[in-house]
C-alpha positions as CSV (number, residue, x, y, z in Angstrom):
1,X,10.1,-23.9,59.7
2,X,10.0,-22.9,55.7
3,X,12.7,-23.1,53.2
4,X,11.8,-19.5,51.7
5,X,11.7,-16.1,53.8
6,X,8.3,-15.5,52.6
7,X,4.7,-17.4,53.2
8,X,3.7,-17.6,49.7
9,X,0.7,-17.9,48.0
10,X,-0.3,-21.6,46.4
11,X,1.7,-22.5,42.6
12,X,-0.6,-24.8,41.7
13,X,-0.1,-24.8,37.6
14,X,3.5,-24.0,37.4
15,X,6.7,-24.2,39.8
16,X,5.5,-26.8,42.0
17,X,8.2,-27.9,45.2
18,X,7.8,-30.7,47.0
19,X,4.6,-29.7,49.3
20,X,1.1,-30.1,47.9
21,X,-1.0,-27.6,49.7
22,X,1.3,-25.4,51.5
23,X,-1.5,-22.5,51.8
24,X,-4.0,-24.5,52.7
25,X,-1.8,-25.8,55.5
26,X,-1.1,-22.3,56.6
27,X,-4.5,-21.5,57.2
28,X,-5.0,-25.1,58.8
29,X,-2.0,-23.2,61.3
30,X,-4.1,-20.2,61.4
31,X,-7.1,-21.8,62.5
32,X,-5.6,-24.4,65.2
33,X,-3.3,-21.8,66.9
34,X,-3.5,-19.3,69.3
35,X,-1.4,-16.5,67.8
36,X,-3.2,-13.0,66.1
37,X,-4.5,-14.1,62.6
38,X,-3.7,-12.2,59.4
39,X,-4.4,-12.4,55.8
40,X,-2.6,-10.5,53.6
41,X,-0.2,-12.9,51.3
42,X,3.1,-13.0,50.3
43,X,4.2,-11.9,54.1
44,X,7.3,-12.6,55.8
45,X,8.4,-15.8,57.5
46,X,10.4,-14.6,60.6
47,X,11.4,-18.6,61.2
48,X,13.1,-19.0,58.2
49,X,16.4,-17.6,59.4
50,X,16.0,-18.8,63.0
51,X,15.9,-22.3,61.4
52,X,17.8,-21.9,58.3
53,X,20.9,-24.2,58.8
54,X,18.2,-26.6,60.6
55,X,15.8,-26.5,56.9
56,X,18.7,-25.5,54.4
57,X,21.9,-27.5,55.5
58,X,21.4,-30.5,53.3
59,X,21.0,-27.8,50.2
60,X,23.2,-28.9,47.1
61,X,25.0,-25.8,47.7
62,X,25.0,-24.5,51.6
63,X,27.0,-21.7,53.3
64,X,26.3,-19.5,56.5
65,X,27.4,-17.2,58.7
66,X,25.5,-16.7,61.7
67,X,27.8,-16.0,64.7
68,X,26.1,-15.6,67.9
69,X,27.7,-12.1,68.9
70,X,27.5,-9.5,66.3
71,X,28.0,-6.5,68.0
72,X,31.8,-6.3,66.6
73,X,32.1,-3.6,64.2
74,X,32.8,-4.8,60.2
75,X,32.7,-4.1,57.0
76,X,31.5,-7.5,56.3
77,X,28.4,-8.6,57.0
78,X,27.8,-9.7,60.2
79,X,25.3,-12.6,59.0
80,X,24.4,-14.4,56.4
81,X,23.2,-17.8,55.0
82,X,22.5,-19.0,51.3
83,X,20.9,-22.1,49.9
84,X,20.5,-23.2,46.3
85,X,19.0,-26.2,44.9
86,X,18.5,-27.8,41.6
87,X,14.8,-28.7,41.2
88,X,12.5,-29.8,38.6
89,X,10.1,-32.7,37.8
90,X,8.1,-34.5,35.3
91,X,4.4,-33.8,34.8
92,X,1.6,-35.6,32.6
93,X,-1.7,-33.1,31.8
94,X,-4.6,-34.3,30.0
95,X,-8.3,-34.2,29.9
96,X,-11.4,-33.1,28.0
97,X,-11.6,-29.9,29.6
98,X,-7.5,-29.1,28.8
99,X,-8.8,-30.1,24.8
100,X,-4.9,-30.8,24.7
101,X,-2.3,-33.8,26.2
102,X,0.8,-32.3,27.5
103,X,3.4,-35.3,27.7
104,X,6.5,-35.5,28.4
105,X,6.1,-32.5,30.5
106,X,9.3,-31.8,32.0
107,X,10.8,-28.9,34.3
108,X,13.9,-27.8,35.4
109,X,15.8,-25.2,37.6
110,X,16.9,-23.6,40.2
111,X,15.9,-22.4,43.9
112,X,17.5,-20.4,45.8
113,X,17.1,-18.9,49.0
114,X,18.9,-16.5,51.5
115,X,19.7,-13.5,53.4
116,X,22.5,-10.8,54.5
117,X,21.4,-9.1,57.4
118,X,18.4,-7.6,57.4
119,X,17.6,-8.5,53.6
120,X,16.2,-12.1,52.2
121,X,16.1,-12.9,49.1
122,X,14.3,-16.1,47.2
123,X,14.1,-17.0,43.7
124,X,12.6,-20.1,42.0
125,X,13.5,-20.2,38.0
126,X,12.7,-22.9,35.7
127,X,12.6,-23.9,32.4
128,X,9.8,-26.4,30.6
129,X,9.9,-28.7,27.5
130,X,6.6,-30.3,27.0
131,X,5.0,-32.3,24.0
132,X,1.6,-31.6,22.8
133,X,-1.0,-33.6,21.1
134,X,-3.2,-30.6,20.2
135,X,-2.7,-29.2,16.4
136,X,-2.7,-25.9,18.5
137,X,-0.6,-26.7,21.6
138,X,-3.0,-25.3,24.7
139,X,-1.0,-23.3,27.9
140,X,-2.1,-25.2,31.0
141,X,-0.8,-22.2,32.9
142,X,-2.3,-19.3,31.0
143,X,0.5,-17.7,30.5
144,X,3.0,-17.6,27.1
145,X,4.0,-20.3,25.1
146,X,7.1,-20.8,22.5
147,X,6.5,-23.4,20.2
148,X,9.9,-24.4,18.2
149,X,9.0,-25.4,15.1
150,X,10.6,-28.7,13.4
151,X,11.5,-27.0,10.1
152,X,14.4,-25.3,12.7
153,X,15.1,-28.2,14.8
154,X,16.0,-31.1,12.7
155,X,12.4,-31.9,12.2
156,X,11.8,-31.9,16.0
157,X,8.5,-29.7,17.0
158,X,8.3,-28.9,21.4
159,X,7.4,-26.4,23.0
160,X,9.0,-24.6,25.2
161,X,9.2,-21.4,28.1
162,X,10.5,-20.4,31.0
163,X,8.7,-19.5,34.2
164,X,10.1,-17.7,37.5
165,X,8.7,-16.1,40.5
166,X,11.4,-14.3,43.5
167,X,11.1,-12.2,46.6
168,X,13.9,-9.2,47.4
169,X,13.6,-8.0,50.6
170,X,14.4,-5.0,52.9
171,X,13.3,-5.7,56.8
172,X,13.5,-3.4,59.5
173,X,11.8,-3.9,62.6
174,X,7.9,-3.0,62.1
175,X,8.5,-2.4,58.3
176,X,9.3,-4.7,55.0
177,X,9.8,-3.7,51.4
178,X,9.8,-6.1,48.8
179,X,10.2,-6.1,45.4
180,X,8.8,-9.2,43.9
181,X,7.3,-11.3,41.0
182,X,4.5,-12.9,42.1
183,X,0.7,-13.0,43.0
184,X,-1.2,-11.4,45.8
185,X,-3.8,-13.3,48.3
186,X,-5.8,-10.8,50.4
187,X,-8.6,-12.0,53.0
188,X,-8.8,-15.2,54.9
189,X,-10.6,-17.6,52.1
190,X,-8.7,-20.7,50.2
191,X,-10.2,-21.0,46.8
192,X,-12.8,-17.6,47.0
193,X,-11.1,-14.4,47.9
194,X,-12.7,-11.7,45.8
195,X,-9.9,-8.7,45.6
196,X,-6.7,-10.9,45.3
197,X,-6.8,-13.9,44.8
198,X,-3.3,-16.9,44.7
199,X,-4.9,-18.3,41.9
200,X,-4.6,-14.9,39.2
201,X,-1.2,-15.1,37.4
202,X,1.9,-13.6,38.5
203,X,2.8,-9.8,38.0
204,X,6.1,-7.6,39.1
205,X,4.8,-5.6,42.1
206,X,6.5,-3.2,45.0
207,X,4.9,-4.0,48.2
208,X,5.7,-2.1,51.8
209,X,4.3,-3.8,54.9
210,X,3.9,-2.4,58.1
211,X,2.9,-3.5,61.5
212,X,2.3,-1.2,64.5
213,X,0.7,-2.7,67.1
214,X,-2.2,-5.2,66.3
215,X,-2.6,-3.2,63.3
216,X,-1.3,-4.4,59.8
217,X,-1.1,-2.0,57.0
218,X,0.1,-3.3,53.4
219,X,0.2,-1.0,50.1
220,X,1.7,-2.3,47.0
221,X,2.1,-1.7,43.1
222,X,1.3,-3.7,40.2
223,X,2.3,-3.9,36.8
224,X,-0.3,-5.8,35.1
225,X,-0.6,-6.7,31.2
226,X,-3.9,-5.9,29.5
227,X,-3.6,-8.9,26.6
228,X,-3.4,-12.8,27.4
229,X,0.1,-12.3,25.0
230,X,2.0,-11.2,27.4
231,X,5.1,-10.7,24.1
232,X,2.8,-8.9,22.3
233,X,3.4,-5.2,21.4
234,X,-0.2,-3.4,22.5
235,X,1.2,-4.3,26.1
236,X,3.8,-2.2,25.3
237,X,2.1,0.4,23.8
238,X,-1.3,0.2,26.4
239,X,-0.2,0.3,30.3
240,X,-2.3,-0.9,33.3
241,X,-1.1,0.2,36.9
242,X,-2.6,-1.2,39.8
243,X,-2.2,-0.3,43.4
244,X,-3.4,-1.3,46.7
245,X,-4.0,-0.8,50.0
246,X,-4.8,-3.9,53.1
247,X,-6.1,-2.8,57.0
248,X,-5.8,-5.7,59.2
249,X,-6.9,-5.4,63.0
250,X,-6.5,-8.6,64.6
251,X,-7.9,-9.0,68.3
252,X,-8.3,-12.1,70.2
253,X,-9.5,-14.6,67.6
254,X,-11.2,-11.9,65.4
255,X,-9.9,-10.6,62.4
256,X,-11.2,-6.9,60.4
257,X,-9.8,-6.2,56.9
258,X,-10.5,-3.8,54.8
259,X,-8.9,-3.5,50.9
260,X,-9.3,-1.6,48.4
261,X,-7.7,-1.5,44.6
262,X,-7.1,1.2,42.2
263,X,-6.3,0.2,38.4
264,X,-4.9,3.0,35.7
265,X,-5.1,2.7,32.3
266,X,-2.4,4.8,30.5
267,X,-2.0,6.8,33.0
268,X,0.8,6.5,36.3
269,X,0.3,8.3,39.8
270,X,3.0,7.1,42.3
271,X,1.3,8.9,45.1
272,X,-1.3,6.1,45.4
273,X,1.5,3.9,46.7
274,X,1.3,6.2,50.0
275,X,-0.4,3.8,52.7
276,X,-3.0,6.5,54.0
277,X,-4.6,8.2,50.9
278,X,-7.9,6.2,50.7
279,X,-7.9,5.0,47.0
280,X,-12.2,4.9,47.0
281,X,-11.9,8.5,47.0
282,X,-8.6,9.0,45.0
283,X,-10.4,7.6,42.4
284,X,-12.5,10.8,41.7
285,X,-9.9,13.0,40.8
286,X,-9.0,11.1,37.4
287,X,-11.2,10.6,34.3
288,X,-13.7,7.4,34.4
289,X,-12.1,5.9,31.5
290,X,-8.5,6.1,32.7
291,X,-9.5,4.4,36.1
292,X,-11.5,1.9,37.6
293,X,-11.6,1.0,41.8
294,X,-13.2,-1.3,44.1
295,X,-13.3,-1.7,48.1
296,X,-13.8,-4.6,50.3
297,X,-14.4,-5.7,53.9
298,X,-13.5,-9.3,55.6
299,X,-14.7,-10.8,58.7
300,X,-12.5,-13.6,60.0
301,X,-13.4,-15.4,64.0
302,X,-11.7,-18.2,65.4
303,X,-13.8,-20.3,67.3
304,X,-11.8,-22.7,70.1
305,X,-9.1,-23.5,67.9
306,X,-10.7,-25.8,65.7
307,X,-13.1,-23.4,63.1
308,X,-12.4,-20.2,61.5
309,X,-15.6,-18.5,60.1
310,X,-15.3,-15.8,57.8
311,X,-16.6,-13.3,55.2
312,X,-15.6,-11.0,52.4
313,X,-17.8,-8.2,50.7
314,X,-16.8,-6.6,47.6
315,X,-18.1,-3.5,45.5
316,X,-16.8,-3.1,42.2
317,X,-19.1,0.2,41.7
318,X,-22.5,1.1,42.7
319,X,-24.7,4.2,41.4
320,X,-26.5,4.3,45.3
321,X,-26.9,2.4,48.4
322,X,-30.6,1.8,47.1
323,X,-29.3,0.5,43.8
324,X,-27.4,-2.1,45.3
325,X,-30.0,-3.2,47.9
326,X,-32.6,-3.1,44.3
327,X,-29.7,-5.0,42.6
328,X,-31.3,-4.4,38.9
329,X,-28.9,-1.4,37.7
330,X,-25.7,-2.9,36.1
331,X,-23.8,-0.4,37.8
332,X,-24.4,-2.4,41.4
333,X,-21.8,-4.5,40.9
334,X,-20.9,-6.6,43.8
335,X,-19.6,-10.0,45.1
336,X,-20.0,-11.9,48.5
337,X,-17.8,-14.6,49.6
338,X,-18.9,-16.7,52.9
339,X,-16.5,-19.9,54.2
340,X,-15.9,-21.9,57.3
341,X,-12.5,-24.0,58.3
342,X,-12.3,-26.8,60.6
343,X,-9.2,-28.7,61.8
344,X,-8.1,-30.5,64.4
345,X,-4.1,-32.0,64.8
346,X,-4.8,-35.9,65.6
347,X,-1.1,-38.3,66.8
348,X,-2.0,-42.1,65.6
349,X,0.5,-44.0,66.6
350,X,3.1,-41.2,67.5
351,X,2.7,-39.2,64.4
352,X,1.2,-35.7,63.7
353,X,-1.9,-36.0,61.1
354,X,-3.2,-32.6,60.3
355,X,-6.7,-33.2,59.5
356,X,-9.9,-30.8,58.3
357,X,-12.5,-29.8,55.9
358,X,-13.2,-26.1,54.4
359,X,-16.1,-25.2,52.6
360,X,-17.0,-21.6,50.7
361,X,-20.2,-19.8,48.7
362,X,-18.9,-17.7,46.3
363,X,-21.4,-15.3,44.5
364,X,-19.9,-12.7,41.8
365,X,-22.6,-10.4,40.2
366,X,-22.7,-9.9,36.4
367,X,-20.5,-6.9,35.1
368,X,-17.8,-7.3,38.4
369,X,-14.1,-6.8,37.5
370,X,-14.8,-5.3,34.0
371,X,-14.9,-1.5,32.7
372,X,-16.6,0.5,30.3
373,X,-14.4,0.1,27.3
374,X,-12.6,-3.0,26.5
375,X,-9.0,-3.8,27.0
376,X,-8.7,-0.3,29.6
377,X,-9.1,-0.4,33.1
378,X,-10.7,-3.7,34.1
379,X,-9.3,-5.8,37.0
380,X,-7.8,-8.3,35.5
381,X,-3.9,-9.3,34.2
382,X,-3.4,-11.1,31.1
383,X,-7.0,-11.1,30.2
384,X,-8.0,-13.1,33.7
385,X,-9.0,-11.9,36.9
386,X,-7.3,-10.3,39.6
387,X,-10.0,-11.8,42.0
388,X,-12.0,-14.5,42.4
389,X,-11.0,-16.8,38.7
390,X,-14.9,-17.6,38.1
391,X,-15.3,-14.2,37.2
392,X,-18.3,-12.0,36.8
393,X,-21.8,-13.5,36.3
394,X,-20.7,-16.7,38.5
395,X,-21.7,-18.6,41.6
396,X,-19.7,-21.7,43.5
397,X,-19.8,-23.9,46.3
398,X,-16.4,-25.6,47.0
399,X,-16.4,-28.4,49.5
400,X,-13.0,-29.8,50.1
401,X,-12.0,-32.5,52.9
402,X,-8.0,-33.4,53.7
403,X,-5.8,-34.3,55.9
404,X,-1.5,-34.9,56.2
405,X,0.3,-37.7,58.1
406,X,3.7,-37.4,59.6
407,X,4.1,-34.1,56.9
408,X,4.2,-36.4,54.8
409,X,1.4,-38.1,52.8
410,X,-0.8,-36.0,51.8
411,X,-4.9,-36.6,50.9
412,X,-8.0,-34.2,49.8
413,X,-11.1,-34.6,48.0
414,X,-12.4,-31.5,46.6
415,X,-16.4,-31.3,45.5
416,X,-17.3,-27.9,43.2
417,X,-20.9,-26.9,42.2
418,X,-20.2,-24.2,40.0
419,X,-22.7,-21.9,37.7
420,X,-21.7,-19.4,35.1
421,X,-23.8,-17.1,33.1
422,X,-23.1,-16.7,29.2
423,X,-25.6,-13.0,28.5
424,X,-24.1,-10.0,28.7
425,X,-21.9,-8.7,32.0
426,X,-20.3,-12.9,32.5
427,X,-16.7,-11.5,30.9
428,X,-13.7,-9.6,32.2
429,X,-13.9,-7.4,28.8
430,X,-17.8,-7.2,28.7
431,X,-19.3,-7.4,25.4
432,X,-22.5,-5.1,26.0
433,X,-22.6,-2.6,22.7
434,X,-21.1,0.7,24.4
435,X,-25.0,2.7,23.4
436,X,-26.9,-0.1,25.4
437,X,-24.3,-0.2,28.4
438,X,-27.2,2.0,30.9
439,X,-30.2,0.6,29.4
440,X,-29.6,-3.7,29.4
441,X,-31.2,-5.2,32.7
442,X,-28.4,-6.6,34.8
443,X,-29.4,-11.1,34.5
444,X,-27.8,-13.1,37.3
445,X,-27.0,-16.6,36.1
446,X,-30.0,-16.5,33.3
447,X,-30.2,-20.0,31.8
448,X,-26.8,-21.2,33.5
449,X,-26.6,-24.7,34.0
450,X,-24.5,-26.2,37.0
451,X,-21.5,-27.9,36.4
452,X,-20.7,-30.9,39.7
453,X,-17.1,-31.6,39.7
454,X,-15.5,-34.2,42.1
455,X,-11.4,-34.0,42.6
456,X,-9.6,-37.0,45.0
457,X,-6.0,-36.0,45.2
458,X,-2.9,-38.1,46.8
459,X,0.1,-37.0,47.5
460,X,3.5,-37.8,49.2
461,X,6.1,-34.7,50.2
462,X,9.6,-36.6,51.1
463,X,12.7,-34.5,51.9
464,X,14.0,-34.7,48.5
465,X,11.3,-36.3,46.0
466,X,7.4,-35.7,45.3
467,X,4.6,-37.3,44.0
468,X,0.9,-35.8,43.1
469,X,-1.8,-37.4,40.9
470,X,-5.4,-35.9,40.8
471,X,-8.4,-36.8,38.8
472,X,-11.7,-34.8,38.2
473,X,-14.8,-36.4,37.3
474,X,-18.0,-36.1,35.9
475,X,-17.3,-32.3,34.7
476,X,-14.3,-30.4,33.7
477,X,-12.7,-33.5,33.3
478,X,-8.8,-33.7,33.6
479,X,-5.5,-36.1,35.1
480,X,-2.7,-34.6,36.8
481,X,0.2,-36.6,37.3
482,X,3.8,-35.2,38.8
483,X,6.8,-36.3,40.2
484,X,8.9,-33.9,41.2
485,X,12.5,-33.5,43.2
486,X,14.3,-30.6,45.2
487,X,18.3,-31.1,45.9
C-alpha cells in the first residue's frame, strides 16, 4: 500500500514526504518475505491502484472511477483515479561540514498521483526559499542554485529554485515504459551499490522493463550533464548519453544480476537501448574517447526470512585478467561491495515494530568512474557519481541499526568509517597529466586518514504531518531538522 505507482528510490536531500526511510523499509520487506526478490529501482507498485481509494481518498483533491465490470465498450476510459496534494515543509541545515547555515529553509508544492487505464502517472514539484549565512550561499543538494539579489528585491537577498522529480507510465502485462525524471538504484545494497546508485542526482531517462518468467530484464536511457552548472552553456554545447542494461534471475531466496553501463560523449546511438545487444562488447565499435563502459555482477541470498546477504562486483576497465588479479596497472579499475541485512517484525503491545540492522564494505579502487580526458565520458552527472558517492580511491564501512513502531515513529543510528585517497586517480575528472596517464603507479588510499562519523536519527511519519531531526558527530559534522506536511 503506496501513495505513488512506482517504488522509488530514497530523496534524502530534497523533496522529502512524510516517510523517513522508505527504501530502506522496502528492503526490510524484501528480506522478511517470502516473495522472488528483485533490485532494480524505480519499479512498479502493482498495489497502488488495488488500494488507491483506500491510500488516496483523504487527498485534498480525490476523484476515481473504478467500476467493477469493465467489459462495456466506451470511448471513455473505463478506469481511472487521481490524487493531488499540497505538500511542503520547513527545514533547518547547518554544520561544519555544510561550511554554510540554511535557515528559514522552506518548501512548497505539489503531488500528484494517478492512473487511466493501463497508464500511471506521479509527479512531485516544489519550490524552495532558503536564507543563507555563507557570503557564498552552499547547495545542500548539489544541484543549481538562484540567488536573487537585494539590489532587485527591495533590498531583500534569498535564494531560491525549484526542484521536481515524476514517473509517466505505459503498462502492459509483462512490459512497462516509463518516461521519468529521476535516479536509478541497481543491486540489492542501501547506502553502497556501485553501478547506480539512489544517492546520484536526478536525470531525465527512458526506461522499458520486462518480466518473462523469473527473469527481469531492464534497459534505460540517460541524459546526463557533464558540468556541476547544470544552466550553464558547455552542457549544451558537450552531450553525455548513458544507457543501460539490468538481468535479474530470482530463484527461491537467491538473487543473480548482472549490469552493465555505456556512457557517450558527443556522440548518440539509439540502438544501445535494445535490451539484448551486450553493451561490454558494443563498446568496441566506437572511438575510446567518445565512450566509456563498465559491467557488474550481484549476488543476493535470503536466509530464513530474517538476513539477506549480498555482493556486487564492478569493472570499470581492465587491460587483462592478470592485471586485475596484480592490481598495480591503473587500468584495473574495479570496486567490490559486500553487505548483510537483518530484520525481524516484533508486535509489543499489539503494534507492528519493524526492527533491523544493515551493515556494508565498500571498496572503490583509484581511477573508477573517470576517463581519459576530463569533462568526456566519465560516469558521473553533474560532476558526481553515477555510483557509489565516495567515489574513486575510497573505502567505507557503514553500520546502521533501526527500527519503526506502529509505521509510525521512526529510529536509526548510523556509524560510518570512511577513508579517501587525495594522489592521483581519487576524482571523477582525474587530474593525472594526460603524458604520465600509463606510467603513474595506481596508490590505494596512500596516506588517507579515516574519518568515524556517528548519526542518531528520530523520526515520526503521521498521516498528514512529519518530523525528522539528525545529528552527526565527531566528523563531518552537521544538524538536520524538518517538519514537513502532505494534504
Amino acid at each position: 500500500m503506496a501513495a505513488s505507482p512506482v517504488i522509488g528510490p530514497e530523496h534524502s536531500r530534497n523533496l522529502k514526504l512524510l516517510e523517513s526511510s522508505p527504501m530502506l523499509f522496502e528492503l526490510h520487506r524484501q528480506t522478511t518475505g517470502d516473495n522472488l526478490q528483485y533490485f532494480a529501482y524505480p519499479r512498479r507498485d502493482t498495489n497502488f491502484i488495488k488500494h488507491f481509494r483506500e491510500t488516496e481518498g483523504t487527498a485534498l483533491l480525490y476523484v476515481d472511477r473504478i467500476p467493477e465490470d469493465t467489459s462495456a465498450a466506451s470511448s471513455r476510459p473505463s478506469s481511472y483515479g487521481l490524487a493531488a496534494s499540497v505538500v511542503g515543509g520547513l527545514d533547518y541545515r547547518g554544520g561544519k561540514a555544510l561550511g554554510d547555515t540554511i535557515w528559514p529553509a522552506a518548501d512548497g508544492g505539489i503531488y500528484l498521483r494517478g492512473f487511466i487505464d493501463s497508464v500511471d502517472f506521479v509527479l512531485d514539484a516544489r519550490i524552495y526559499d532558503e536564507g543563507h549565512s555563507a557570503d557564498t550561499a552552499r547547495s545542500f543538494d548539489r544541484e543549481f542554485l538562484e540567488v536573487q539579489k537585494g539590489e532587485n528585491n527591495s533590498g531583500v537577498e534569498y535564494v531560491s529554485y525549484a526542484r521536481y522529480r515524476a514517473h509517466f507510465a505505459v503498462n502492459y502485462d509483462w512490459l512497462r515504459i516509463d518516461l521519468a525524471r529521476d535516479v536509478m538504484h541497481w543491486g540489492p545494497g542501501y547506502y553502497n551499490n556501485l553501478t547506480l546508485n539512489q544517492f546520484a542526482l536526478p536525470y531525465n531517462m527512458l526506461a522499458m522493463d520486462m518480466f518473462i518468467g523469473p527473469l527481469h530484464v531492464l534497459t534505460f536511457y540517460g541524459d546526463l550533464r557533464i558540468y556541476n552548472n547544470s544552466m550553464s552553456i558547455k552542457n549544451k554545447d558537450e552531450l553525455r548519453n548513458l544507457f543501460g542494461h539490468r538481468y535479474e534471475l530470482a530463484v527461491g531466496n537467491a538473487t543473480i544480476g548482472i549490469s552493465e553501463l555505456q556512457v557517450l560523449y558527443d556522440n548518440m546511438k539509439p540502438w544501445l537501448f535494445v535490451p539484448c545487444v551486450p553493451l561490454f562488447m558494443e563498446k568496441g565499435n566506437y572511438s575510446e574517447r567518445s565512450n566509456n563502459g563498465a559491467l557488474a555482477m550481484d549476488f543476493n541470498y535470503r536466509l530464513f526470512n530474517w538476513m539477506r546477504l549480498y555482493t556486487e562486483f564492478f569493472m570499470d576497465d581492465m587491460e587483462s585478467p592478470v592485471s586485475l588479479i596484480k592490481n598495480d596497472n591503473i587500468e584495473a579499475k574495479w570496486a567490490w561491495m559486500a553487505g548483510m541485512q537483518a530484520a525481524h517484525d516484533f508486535k509489543v503491545k499489539g503494534k507492528l515494530l519493524e526492527a533491523g540492522t544493515i551493515a556494508e564494505y565498500a571498496r572503490i579502487e583509484p581511477y573508477v568512474y573517470s576517463h581519459f580526458i576530463k569533462n568526456t565520458a566519465q560516469l558521473a552527472h553533474l560532476g558526481y557519481p553515477l555510483g557509489n558517492q565516495n567515489g574513486p580511491n575510497s573505502m567505507v564501512v557503514d553500520w546502521t541499526v533501526y527500527g519503526r513502531y506502529d509505521g509510525r515513529f521512526f529510529a536509526s543510528v548510523r556509524n560510518s568509517w570512511f577513508w579517501k585517497g587525495t594522489d592521483y586517480g581519487s576524482a571523477v575528472n582525474d587530474t593525472t597529466p594526460k603524458s604520465n596517464h600509463m606510467n603513474i603507479p595506481k596508490k590505494f588510499l596512500d596516506g588517507a586518514k579515516m574519518e568515524y562519523s556517528i548519526t542518531p536519527s528520530l523520526g515520526y511519519e503521521g498521516n498528514y504531518v512529519s518530523f525528522l531531526g539528525e545529528i552527526t558527530l565527531i566528523n563531518d559534522e552537521k544538524v538536520y531538522l524538518r517538519a514537513g506536511f502532505k494534504f
